[in-house]
N, C-alpha and C positions, 0 to 999 in steps of 0.2 A: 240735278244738283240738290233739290229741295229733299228726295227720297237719299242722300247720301251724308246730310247734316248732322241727322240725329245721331248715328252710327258715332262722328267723327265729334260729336261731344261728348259721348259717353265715352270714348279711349283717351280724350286729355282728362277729365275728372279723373279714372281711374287712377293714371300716371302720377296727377298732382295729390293723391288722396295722401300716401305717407307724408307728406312734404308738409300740406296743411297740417295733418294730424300733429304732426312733429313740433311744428310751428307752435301749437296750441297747447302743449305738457309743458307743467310749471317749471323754472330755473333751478337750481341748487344757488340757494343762499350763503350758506356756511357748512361748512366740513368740521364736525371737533368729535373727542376721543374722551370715554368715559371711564372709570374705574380703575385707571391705571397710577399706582403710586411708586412704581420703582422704574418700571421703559417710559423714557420721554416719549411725549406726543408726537413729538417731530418727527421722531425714528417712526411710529405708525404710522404716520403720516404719509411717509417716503414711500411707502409700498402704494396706497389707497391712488383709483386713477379719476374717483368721482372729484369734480373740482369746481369751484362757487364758480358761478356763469353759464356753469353746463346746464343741458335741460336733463333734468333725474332721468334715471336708464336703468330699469331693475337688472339687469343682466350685468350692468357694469358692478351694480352696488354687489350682487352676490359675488363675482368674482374676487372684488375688495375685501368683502367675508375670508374666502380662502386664503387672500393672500398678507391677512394679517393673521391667522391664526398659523400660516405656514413661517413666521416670523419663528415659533418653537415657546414663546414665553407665556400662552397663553392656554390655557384648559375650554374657557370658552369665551365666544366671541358672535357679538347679535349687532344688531344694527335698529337704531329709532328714529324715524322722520318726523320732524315738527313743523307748522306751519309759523313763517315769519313775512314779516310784512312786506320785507324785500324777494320772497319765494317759500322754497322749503331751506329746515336746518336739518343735514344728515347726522347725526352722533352715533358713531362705532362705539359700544358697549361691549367691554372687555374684559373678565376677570382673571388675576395674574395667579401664573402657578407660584409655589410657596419658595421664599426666600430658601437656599441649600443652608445646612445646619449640620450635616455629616452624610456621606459616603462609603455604605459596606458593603462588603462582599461575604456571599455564604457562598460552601463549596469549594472553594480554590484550595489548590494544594501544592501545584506546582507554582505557583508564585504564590507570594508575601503576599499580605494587602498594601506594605508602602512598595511594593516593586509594579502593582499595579497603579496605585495612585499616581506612578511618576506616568502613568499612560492617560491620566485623565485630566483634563484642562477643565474642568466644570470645578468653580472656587466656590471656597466656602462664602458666606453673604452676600451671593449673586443670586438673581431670580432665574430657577432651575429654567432650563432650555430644551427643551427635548429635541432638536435639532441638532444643538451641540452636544447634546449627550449622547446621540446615535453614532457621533464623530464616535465620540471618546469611547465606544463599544466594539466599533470598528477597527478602532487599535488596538486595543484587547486581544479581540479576534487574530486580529494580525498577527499579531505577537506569539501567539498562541502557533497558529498555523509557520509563522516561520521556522520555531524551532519543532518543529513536525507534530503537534497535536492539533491535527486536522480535524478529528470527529469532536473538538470541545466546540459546545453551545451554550449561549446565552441565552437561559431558560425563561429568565421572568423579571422585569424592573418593577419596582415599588416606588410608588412618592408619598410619603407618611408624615405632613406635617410637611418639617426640613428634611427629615431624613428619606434618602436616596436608597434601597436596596438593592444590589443587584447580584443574581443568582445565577450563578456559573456550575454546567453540568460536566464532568473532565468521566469519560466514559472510563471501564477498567476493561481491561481482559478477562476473562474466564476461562473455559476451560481453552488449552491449546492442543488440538489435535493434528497428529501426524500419522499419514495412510500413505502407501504407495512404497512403502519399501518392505522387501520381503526376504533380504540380505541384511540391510544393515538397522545395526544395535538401536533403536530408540533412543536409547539415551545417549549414542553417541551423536544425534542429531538435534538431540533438547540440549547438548553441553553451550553449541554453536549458537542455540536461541537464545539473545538476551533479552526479551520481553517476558517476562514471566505471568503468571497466573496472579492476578491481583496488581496488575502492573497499571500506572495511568497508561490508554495507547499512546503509543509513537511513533508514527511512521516510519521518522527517520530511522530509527533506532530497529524496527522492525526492517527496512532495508537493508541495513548494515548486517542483520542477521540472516535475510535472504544470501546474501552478494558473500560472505563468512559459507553458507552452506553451499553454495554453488562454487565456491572455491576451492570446496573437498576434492572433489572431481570425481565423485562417486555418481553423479546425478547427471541426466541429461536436461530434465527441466526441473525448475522448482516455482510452485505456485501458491499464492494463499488466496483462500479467501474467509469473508466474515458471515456468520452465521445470529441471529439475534435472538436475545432469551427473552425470559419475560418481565426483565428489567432492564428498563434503556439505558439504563446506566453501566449496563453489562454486556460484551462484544466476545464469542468464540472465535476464535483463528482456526481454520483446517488447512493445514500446510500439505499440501500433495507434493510428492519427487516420482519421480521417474529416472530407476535406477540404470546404470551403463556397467558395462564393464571396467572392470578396474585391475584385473590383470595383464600387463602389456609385456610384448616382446621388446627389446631395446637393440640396436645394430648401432654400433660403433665404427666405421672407414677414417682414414687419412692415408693421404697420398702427397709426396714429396716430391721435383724433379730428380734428388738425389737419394734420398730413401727408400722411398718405394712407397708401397701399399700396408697396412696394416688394421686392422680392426678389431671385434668382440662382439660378442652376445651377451644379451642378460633379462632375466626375468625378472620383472618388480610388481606387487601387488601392494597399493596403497590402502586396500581396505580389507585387510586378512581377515577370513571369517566372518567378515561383516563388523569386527573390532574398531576399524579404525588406524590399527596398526598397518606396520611398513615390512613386508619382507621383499629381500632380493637376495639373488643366488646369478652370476655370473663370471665369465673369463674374457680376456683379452687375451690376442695373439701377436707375433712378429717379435722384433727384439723386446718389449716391453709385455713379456707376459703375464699374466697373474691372475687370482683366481676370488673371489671373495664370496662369503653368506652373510648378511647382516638380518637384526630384526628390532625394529624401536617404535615406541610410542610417541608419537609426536607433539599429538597434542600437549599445553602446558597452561594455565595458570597460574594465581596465587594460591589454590588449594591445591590445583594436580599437579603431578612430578610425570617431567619427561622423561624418558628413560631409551637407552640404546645399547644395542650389543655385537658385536661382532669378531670374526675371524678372518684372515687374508694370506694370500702369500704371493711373491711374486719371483719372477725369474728374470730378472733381467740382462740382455748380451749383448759383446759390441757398444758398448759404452765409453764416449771419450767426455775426458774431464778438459776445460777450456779454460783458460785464465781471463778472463771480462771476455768469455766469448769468441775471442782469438787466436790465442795459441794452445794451442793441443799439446797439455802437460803427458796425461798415458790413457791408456785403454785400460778397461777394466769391468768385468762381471759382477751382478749383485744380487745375490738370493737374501730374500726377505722372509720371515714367520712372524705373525703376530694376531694379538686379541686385545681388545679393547671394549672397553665398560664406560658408558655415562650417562649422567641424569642432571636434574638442574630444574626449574620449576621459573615462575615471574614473578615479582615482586608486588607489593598493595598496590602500587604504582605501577598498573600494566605497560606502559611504554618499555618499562627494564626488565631483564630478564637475567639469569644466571643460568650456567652449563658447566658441569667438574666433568672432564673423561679422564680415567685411567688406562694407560696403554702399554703393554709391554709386548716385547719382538726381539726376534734374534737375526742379525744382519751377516752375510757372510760377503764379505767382499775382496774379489782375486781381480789383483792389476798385475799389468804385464809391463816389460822397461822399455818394449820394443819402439815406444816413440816417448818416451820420459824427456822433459825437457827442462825439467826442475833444476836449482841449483845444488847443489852438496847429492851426495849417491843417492841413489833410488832404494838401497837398503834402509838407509838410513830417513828418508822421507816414508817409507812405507809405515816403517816402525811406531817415527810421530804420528804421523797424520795420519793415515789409513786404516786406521781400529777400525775393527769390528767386534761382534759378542755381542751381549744383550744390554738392552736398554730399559730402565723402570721409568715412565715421564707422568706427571700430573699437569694437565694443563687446563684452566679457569677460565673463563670468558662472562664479561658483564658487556651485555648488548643494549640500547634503547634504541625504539625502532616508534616511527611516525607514519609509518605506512597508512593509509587512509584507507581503512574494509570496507568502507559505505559506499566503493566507486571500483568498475572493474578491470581498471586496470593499473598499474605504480605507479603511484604517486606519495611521495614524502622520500623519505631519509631514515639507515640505519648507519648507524654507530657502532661498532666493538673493541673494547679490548682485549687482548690476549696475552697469557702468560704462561708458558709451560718450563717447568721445573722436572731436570733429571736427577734420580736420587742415586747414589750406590748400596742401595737395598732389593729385597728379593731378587738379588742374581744381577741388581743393573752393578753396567761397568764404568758409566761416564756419570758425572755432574757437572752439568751446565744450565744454563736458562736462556730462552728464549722470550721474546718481547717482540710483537708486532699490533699496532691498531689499522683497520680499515673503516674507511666511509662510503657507502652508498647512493646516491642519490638519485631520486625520477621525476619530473614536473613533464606535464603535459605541455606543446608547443604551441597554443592557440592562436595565434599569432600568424604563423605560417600559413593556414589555413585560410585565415581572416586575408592574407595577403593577398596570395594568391587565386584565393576561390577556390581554391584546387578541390576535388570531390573527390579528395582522400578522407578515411575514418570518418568517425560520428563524436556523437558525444560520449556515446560508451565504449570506443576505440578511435581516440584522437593519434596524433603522431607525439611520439615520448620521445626527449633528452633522456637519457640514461648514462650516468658516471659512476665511475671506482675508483678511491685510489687505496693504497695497503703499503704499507712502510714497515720492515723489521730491524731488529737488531740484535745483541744477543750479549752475553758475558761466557769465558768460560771457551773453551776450545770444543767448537762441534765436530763429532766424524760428519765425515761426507755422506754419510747417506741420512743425515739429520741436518743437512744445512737447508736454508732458504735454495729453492729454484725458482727459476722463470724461463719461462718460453715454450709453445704447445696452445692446443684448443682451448686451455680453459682461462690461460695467463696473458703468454705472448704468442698473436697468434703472428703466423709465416716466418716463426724460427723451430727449431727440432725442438722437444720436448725438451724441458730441463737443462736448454744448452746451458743456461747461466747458473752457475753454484756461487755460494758465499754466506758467510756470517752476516750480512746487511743486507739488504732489498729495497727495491722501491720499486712499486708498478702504479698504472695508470690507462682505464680503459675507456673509453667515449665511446658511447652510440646516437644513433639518430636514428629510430626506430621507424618507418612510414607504414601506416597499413594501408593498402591494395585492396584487398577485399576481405570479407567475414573473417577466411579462412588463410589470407596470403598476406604477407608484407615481406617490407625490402630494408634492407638495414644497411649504413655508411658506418664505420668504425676507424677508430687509429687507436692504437696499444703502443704504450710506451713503458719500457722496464731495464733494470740491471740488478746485479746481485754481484757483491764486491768479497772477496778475502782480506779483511785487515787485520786479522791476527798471526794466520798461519804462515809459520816460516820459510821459506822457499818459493813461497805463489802470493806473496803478499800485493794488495792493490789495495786502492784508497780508495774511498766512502768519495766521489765526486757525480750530480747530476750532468752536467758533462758531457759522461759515458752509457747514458740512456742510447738505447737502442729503440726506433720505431718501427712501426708496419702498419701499413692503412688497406683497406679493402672494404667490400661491400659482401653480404649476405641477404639469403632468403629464408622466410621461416613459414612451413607451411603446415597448418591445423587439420592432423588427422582423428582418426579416432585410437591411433595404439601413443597420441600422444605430438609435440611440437616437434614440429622435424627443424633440424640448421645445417645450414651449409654456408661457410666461409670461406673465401676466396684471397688469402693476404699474401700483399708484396715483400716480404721479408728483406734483408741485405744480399744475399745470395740465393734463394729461391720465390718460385709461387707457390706459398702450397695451398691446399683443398681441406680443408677438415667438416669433418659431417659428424653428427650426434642429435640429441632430443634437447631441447628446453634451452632457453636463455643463456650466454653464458656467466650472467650474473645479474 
């Protein structure tokens, strides 16, 4: 035991040695704050964890250092212990950064200085805060990156007195390079850029010009990136494409249980020569034949002029005329010639746009009496009503379109009005006018998604609402082969082409688009339309919704590379039919 004492006094001393130590470091008497003439003491106070009674603690004192000078109103901050009768006096030694006096900014271009101001909460005869002012920089920034100028930085703050400096860098573009095409025009792809050389960046605005260029369909990919000069204040774009074909084959089929079969070929090249222009040369077969060349420029702005051209003709056989779709007036053949010219350009105000076509054609049209159900002779109705000869038409269109190009797939709203005017000049034989507006509409269904989970689309192929509807009317007695029709692939679909004729119209189309996969989606539809005779004598009917005829069905639309394939499946009043072709039908 005696060999085992010394041991076990020397491991209590060790243990109690802090304790004593501790014991024996003088108290904190008083806590107070010096230098400060605009922050209460209190407010520093608040932070400060050394407190009169405690025994002084340098580790505490220094952290109290940090965490008054991370208060933001102070440039510098020391600390001074005094010896008092009651212990020690701690005094925080503080001097305050300078009362604010004004607020500038150099550099800014894209905003005001009062449109930044309204981002800064730092007042004028407050003691500047650097805490708060990193806020107030931070919203800037924001600000900045929200509306897509992502590469702007905040170069450098000043405190000058009162005055606040702060130096905002808004990078430019430089030069814009474009590689990778070896086909098409250069300039037909700088038209699509709206970022220009000397431009502040914008991302946004730079994507919109992507998603614009990839919308051509000239390109398989399109990519940019930034290359840096030897001014940071200067950014090169290298936009690379990776070009596709753009000459496609087109196959037209429909199939009736009561008609049959029928279809067409046709060649279209959306980027002739690497122009940018449109040619097609194609025919269609079966009772509705006919033959057409076109070639137009599509592109348009406020400065460019669209422009298009073409010729057609058609043969059409076995043709019954129907009064709202019902009763089978007579049968009748219809050969068509014609050519057509038009141009139009957009307005300062790019949402609007303007289109003049002039169109002239020679109709020949042979009816027979073998099923005439008209009232007064069928001599006598041929003679009014079933003119033929040529026609001179001018018809105007003013469009606004909201389509959104910064997103790749429809979304917004187009607008048009339509007016076509027949003259009896250069050889025309009728004067009348026509009158029809239609509206467009697509919103994305986010929603449905959200709903159901479903692991249909993305973001950059959601599921789309897509509507139409189109209304005409007319003054003026139209021949029949210039009236409003409906029904077919493109109007109404699971009725025969054109069943419905008349001087008034009304259609209306509903999709629900879903995509599938990258390359596949599935589509739910209902088409609703009529087209009415309220002028002409003998087949007269009235302008009533009413007499809408519907058809509902489903389709698939499948992404190849000669283009979007469709096929529609609609339940008509009297048949199912099938109709197949390329692209949307509106």
């Amino acid at each position: 035991m005696r060999r085992l004492f010394p041991g076990l006094a020397l491991f209590i001393f060790l243990a109690l040695f802090p304790l004593v130590a501790r014991a024996q470091e003088p108290l904190v008497a008083a806590v107070n704050v010096e230098g400060n003439s605009q922050v209460v003491s209190s407010h520093i106070l608040g932070v400060v964890g050394t407190k009169p009674g405690d025994p002084i603690d340098r580790e505490q004192v220094r952290k109290d250092i940090e965490a008054i000078y991370s208060l933001g109103f102070f440039s510098l901050v020391d600390v001074r212990v005094e010896s008092l009768p009651a212990g020690l006096g701690v005094i925080f030694v503080v001097q305050e950064n300078p009362v604010v006096t004004e607020v500038r900014f150099e550099g800014n271009e894209v905003y005001s200085d009062e449109q930044l101001h309204e981002l800064v909460f730092t007042a004028e005869g407050n003691v500047f805060n650097r805490v708060f002012f990193r806020h107030d920089l931070q919203r800037i920034q924001e600000r900045y990156q929200k509306d897509g100028y992502v590469l702007v930085k905040i170069g450098d703050v000043q405190v000058d007195g009162g005055v606040v400096t702060v130096q905002i860098m808004e990078p430019r573009v430089g030069e814009i390079i474009i590689q990778g095409n070896t086909r098409t025009r250069t300039r037909v792809i700088e038209r699509e850029i709206k970022v220009k050389t000397g431009d502040i960046f914008n991302s946004t605005v730079l994507r919109h010009s992507l998603n614009r260029i990839q919308g051509m369909g000239y390109f398989e990919d399109v990519n940019v990136g930034f290359e840096p000069t030897e001014s940071p204040e200067v950014i090169n774009l290298v936009l690379t494409v990776v070009e596709q074909k753009t000459g496609r084959v087109g196959i037209s089929l429909g199939h009736g249980s009561q008609s049959g079969w029928s279809g067409g070929l046709s060649y279209e090249d959306t980027n002739w020569q690497g122009l940018g222009h449109k040619a097609s040369i194609g025919f269609e077969t079966g009772d509705r034949q006919q033959y057409w060349i076109s070639y137009e420029q599509p592109y348009m702005d406020f400065k460019t002029y669209s422009w298009r051209v073409g010729v057609y003709k058609r043969e059409w056989e076995d043709l019954d005329y129907y009064l709202d779709g019902s009763l089978q007036l007579y049968d009748y053949e219809e050969d068509r010639t014609g050519a057509y010219v038009g141009v139009g350009k957009k307005f300062h105000n790019e949402l609007y746009s303007w289109y003049v076509t002039l169109d002239w054609r020679d109709t020949d049209i042979r009816a027979t009496t073998e099923n005439y159900k008209g009232t007064g002779s069928f001599d006598d109705f041929k003679r009014d009503y079933l003119k033929d000869g040529k026609t001179f038409s001018v018809t105007g269109t003013v469009k606004r379109s909201t389509l959104d190009e910064m997103v790749s797939y429809p979304k917004g709203d187009v607008e048009s009005v339509n007016v076509e005017k027949a003259f009896e000049v250069l050889g025309g034989e009728y004067d009348y006018t026509k009158y029809w507006v239609e509206a467009r509409y697509y919103t994305p269904l986010w929603f449905l998604q959200d709903l159901f989970d479903a692991k249909v689309g993305d973001e950059d192929n959601p599921i789309i609402l897509a509507a139409r509807v189109r209304s005409g009317w007319s003054s003026g007695t139209l021949p029949v082969a210039d009236q409003y029709e409906i029904g077919g692939k493109t109007t109404l679909r699971g009725f025969d082409d054109d069943k419905f004729k008349g001087d008034e119209m009304f259609l209306a189309n509903v999709e629900v688009r879903v995509p599938i996969e990258k390359a596949f989606s599935f589509v739910l539809f209902y088409d609703t339309g009529m087209a009415w005779n309220t002028q002409t004598t003998g087949i007269h009917s009235s302008y009533s919704l009413s007499d809408l005829e519907g058809a509902f069905g489903f389709g698939v639309r499948v992404r190849t590379p000669i283009g979007n394939l469709r096929l529609d499946v609609a339940e008509g009043d009297e048949e199912t039919k099938t109709h197949f072709g390329f692209g949307e039908m509106f």
